[in-house]
PDB file of the backbone (N, CA, C, O) and the ligand in Angstrom, with CONECT records:
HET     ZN  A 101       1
ATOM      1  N   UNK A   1      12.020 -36.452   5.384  1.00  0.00           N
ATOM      2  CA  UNK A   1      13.164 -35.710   5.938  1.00  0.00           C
ATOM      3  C   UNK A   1      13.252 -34.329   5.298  1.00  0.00           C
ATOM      4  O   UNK A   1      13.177 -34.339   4.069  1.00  0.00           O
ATOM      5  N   UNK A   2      13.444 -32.737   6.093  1.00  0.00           N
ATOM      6  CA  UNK A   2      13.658 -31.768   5.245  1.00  0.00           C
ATOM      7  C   UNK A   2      14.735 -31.498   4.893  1.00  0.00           C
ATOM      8  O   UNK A   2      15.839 -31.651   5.414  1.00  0.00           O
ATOM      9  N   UNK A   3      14.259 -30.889   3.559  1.00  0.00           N
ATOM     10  CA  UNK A   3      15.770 -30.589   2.455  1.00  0.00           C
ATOM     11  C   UNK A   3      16.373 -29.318   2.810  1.00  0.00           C
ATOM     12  O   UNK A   3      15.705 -28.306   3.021  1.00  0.00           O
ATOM     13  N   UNK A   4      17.988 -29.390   2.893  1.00  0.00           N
ATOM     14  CA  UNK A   4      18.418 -27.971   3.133  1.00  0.00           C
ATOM     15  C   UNK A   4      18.415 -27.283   2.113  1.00  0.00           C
ATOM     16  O   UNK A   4      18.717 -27.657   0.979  1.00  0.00           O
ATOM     17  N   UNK A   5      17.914 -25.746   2.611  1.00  0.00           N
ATOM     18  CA  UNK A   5      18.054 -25.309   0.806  1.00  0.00           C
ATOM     19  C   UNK A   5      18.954 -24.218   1.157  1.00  0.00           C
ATOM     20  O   UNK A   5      19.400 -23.973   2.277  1.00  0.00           O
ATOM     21  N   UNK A   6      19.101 -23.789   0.410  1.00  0.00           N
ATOM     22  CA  UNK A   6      19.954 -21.991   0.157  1.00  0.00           C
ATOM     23  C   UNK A   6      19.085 -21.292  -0.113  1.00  0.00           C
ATOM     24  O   UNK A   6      18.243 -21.661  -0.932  1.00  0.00           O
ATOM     25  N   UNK A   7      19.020 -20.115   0.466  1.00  0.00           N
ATOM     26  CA  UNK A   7      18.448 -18.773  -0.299  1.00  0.00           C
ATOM     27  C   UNK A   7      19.327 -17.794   0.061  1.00  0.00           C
ATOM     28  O   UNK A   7      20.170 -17.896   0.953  1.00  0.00           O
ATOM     29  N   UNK A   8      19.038 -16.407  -0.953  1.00  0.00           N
ATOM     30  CA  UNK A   8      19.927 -15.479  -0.962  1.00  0.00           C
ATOM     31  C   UNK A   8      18.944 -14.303  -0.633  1.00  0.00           C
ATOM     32  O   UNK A   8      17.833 -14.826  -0.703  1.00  0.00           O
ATOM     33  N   UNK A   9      18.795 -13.060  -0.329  1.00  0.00           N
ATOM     34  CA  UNK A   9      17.926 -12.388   0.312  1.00  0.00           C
ATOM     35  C   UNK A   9      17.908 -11.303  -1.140  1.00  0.00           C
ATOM     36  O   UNK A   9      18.989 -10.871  -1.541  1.00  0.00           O
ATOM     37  N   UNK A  10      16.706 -10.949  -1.807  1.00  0.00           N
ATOM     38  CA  UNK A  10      16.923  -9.846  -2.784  1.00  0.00           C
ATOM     39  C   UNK A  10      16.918  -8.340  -2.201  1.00  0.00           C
ATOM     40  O   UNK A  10      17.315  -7.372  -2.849  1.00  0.00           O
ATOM     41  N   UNK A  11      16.501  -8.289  -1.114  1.00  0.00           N
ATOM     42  CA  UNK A  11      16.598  -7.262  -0.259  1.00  0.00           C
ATOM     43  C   UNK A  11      18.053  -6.887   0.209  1.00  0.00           C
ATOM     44  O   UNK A  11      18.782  -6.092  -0.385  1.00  0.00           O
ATOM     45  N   UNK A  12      18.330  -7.479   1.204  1.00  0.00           N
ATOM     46  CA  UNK A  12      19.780  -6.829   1.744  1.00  0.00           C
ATOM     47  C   UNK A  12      20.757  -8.150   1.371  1.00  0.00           C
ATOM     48  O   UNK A  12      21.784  -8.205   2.047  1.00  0.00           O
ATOM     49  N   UNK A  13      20.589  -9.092   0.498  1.00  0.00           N
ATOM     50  CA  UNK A  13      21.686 -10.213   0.178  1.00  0.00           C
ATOM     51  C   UNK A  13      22.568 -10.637   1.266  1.00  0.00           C
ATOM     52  O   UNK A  13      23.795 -10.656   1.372  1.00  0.00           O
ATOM     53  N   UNK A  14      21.191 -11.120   2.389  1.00  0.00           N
ATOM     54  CA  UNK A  14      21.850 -11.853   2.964  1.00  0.00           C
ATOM     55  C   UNK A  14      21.749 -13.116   2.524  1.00  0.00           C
ATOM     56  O   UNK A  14      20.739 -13.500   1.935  1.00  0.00           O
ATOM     57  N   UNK A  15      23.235 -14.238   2.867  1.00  0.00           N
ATOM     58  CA  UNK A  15      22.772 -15.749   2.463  1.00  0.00           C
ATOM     59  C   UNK A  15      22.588 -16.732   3.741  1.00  0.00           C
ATOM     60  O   UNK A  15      23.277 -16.688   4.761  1.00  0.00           O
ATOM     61  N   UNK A  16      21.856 -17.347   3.562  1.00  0.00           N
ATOM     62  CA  UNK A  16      21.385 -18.192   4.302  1.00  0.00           C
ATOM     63  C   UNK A  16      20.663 -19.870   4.124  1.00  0.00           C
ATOM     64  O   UNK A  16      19.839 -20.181   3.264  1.00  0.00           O
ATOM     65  N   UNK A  17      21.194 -20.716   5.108  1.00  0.00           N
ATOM     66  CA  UNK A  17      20.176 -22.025   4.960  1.00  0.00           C
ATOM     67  C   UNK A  17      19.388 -22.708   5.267  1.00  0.00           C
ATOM     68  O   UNK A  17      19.836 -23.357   6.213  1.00  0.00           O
ATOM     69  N   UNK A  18      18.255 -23.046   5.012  1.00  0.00           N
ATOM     70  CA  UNK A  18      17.295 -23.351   5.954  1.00  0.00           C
ATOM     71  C   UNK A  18      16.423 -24.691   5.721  1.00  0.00           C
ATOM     72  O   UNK A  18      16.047 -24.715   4.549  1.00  0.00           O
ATOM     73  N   UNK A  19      16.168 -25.336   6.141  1.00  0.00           N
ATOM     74  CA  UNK A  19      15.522 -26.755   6.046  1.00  0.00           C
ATOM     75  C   UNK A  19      13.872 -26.076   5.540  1.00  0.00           C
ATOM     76  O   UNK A  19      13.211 -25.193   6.084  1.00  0.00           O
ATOM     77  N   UNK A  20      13.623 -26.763   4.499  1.00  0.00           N
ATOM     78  CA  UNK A  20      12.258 -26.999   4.095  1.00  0.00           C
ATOM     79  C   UNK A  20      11.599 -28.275   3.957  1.00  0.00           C
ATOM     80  O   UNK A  20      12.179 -29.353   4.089  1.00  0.00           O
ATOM     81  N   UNK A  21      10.573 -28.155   3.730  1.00  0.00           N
ATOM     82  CA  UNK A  21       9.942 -29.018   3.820  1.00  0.00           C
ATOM     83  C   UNK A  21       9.660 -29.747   2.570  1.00  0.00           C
ATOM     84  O   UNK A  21       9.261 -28.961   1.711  1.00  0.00           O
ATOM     85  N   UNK A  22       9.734 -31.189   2.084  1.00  0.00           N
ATOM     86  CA  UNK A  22       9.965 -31.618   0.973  1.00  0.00           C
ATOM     87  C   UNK A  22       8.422 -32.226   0.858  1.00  0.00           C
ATOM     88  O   UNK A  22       7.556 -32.072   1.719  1.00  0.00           O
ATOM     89  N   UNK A  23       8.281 -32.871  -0.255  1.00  0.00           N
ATOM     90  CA  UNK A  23       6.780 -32.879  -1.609  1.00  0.00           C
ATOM     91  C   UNK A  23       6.032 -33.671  -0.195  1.00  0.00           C
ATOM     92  O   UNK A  23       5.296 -32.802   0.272  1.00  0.00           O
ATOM     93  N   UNK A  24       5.938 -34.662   0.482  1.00  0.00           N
ATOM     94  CA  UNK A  24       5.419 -35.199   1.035  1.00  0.00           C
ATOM     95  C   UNK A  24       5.131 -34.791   2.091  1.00  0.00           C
ATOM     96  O   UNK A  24       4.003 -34.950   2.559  1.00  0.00           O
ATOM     97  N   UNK A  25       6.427 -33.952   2.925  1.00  0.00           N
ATOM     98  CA  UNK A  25       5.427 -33.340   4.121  1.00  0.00           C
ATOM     99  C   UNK A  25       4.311 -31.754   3.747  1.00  0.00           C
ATOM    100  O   UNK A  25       3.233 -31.299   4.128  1.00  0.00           O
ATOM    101  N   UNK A  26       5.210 -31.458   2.961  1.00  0.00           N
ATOM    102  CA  UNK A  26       3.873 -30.250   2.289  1.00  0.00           C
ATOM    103  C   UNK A  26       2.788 -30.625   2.024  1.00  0.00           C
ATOM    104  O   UNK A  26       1.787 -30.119   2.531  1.00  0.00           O
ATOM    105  N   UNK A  27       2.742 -31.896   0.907  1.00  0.00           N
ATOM    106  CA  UNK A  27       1.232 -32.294   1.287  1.00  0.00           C
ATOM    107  C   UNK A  27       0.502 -32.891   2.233  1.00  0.00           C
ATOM    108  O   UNK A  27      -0.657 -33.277   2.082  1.00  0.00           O
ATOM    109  N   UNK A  28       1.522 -33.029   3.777  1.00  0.00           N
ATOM    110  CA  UNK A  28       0.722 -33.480   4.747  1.00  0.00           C
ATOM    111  C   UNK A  28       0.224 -32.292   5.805  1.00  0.00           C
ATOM    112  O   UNK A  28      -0.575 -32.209   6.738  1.00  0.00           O
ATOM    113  N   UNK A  29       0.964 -31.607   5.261  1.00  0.00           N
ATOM    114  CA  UNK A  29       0.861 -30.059   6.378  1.00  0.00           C
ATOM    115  C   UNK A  29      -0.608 -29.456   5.607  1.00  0.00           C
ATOM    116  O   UNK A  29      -1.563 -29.027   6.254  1.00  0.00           O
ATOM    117  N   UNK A  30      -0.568 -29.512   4.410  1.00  0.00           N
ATOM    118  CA  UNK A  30      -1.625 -29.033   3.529  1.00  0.00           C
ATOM    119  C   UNK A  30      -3.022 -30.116   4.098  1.00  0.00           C
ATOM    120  O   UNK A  30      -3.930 -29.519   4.676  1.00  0.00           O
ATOM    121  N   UNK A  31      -3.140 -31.382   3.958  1.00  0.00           N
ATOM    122  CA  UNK A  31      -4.070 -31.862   4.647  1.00  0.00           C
ATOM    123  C   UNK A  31      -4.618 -31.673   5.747  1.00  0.00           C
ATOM    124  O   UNK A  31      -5.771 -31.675   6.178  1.00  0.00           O
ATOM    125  N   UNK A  32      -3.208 -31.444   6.293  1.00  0.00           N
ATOM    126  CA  UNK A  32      -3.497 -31.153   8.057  1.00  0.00           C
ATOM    127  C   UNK A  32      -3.828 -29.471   8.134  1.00  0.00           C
ATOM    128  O   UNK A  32      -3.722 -28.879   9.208  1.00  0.00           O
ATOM    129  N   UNK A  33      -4.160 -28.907   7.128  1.00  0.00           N
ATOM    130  CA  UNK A  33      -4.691 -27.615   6.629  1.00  0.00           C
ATOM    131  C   UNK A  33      -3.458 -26.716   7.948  1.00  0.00           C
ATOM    132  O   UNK A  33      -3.602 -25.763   8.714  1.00  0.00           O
ATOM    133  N   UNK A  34      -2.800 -27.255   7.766  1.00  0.00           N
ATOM    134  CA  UNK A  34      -1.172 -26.273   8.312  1.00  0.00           C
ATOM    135  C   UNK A  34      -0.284 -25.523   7.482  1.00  0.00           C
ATOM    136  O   UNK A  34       0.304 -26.106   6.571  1.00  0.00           O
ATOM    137  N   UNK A  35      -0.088 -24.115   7.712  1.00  0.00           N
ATOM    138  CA  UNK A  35       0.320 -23.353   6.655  1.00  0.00           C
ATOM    139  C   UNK A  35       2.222 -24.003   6.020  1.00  0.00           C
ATOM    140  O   UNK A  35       3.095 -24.276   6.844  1.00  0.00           O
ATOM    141  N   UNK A  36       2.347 -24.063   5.175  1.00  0.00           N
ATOM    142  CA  UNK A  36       3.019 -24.662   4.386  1.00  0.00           C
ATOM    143  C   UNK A  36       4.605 -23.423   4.729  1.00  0.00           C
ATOM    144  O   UNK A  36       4.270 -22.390   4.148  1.00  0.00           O
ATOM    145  N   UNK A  37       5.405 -23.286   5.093  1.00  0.00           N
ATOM    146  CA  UNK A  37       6.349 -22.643   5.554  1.00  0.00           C
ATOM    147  C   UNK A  37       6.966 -21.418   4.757  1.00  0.00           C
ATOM    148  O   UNK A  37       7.793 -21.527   3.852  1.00  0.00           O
ATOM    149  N   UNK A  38       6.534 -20.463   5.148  1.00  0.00           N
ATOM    150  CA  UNK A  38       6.417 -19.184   4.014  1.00  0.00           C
ATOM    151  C   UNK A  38       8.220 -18.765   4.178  1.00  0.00           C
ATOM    152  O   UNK A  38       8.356 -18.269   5.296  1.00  0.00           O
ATOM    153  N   UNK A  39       9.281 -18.801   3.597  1.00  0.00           N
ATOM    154  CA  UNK A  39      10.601 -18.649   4.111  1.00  0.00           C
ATOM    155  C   UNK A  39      10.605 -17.236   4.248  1.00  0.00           C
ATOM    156  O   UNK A  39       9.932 -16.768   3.329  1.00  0.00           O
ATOM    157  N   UNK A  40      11.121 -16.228   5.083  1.00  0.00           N
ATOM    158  CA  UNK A  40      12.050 -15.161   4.691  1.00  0.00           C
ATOM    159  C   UNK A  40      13.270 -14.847   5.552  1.00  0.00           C
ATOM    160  O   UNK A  40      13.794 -15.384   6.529  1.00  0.00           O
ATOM    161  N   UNK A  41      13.522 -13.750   4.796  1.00  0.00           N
ATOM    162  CA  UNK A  41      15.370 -13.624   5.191  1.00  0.00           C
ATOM    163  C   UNK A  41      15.230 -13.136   6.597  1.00  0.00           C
ATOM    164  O   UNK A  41      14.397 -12.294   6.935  1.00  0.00           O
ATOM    165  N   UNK A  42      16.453 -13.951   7.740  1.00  0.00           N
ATOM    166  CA  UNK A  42      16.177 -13.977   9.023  1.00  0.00           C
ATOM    167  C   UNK A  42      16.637 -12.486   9.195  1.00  0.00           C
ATOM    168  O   UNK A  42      15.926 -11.838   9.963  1.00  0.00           O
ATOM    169  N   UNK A  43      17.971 -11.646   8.472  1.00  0.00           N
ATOM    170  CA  UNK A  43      17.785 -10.554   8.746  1.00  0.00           C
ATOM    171  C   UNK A  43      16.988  -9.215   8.872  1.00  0.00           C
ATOM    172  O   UNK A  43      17.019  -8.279   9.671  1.00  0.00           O
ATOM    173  N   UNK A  44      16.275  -9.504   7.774  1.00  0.00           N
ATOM    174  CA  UNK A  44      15.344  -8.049   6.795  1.00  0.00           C
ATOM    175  C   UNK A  44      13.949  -8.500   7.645  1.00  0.00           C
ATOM    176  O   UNK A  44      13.247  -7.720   8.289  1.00  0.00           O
ATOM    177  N   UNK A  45      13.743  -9.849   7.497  1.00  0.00           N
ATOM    178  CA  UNK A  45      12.312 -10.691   7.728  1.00  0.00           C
ATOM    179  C   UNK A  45      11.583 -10.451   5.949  1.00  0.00           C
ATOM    180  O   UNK A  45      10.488 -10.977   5.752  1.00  0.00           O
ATOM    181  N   UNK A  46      12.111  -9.829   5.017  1.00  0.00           N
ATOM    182  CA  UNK A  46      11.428 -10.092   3.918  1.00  0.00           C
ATOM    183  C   UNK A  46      11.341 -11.343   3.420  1.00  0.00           C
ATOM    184  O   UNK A  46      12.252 -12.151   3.597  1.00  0.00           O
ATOM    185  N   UNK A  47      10.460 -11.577   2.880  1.00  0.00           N
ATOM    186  CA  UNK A  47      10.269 -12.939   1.476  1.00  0.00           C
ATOM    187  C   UNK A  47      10.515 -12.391   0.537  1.00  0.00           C
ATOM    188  O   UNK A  47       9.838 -12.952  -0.325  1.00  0.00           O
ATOM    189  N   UNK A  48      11.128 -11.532   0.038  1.00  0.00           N
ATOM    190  CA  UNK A  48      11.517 -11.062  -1.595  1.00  0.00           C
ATOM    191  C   UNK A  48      12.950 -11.657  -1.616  1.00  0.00           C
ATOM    192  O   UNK A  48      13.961 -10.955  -1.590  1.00  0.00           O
ATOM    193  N   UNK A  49      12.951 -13.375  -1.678  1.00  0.00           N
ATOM    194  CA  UNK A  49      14.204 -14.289  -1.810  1.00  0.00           C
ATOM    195  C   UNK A  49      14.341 -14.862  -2.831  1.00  0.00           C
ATOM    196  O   UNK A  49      13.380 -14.903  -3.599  1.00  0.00           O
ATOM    197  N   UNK A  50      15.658 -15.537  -3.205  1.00  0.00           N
ATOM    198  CA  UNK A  50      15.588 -16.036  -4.501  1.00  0.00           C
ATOM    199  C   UNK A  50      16.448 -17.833  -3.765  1.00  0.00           C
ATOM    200  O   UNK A  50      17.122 -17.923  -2.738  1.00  0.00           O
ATOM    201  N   UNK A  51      16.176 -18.674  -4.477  1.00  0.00           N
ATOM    202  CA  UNK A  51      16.879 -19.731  -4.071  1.00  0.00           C
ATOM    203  C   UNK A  51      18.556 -19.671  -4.818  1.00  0.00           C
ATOM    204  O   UNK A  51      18.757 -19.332  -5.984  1.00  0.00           O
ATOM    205  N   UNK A  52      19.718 -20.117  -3.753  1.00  0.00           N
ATOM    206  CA  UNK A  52      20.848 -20.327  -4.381  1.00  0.00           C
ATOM    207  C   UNK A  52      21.835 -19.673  -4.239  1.00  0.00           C
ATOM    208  O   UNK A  52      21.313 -18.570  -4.076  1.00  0.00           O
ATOM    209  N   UNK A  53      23.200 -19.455  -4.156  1.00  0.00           N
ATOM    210  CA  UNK A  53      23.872 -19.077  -3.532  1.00  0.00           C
ATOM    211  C   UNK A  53      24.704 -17.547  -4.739  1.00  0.00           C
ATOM    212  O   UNK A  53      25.386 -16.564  -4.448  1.00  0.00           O
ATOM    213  N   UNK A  54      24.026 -18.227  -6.414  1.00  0.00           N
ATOM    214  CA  UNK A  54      25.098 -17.566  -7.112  1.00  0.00           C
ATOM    215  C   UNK A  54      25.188 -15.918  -7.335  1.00  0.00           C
ATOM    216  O   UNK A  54      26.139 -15.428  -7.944  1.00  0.00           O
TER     217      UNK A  54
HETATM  218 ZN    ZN A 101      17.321  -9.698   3.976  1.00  0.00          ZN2+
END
């Protein structure tokens, strides 16, 4: 089942939540040589994120 996580955007701080993918399906996506879910912030589209709301 995926885990909801928090991230906060280091770019424009937006917050946001998004389901990832937990230890077991990563290593099945990884077998299934499927790229493993790169997160970024839905506003900016950067990945310069940090996990957590504080
Ligand atoms: Zn952003």
């Amino acid at each position: 089942m995926p885990e909801r996580v928090r991230f906060r955007c280091n770019n424009c701080g937006h917050r946001f939540e998004i389901e990832v993918l937990n230890e077991d399906e990563r290593r099945e996506a990884r077998r299934k040589n499927r790229p493993t879910n790169a997160v970024h912030c839905p506003e900016c589209l950067r990945t310069d994120i940090r996990r957590g709301w504080d």
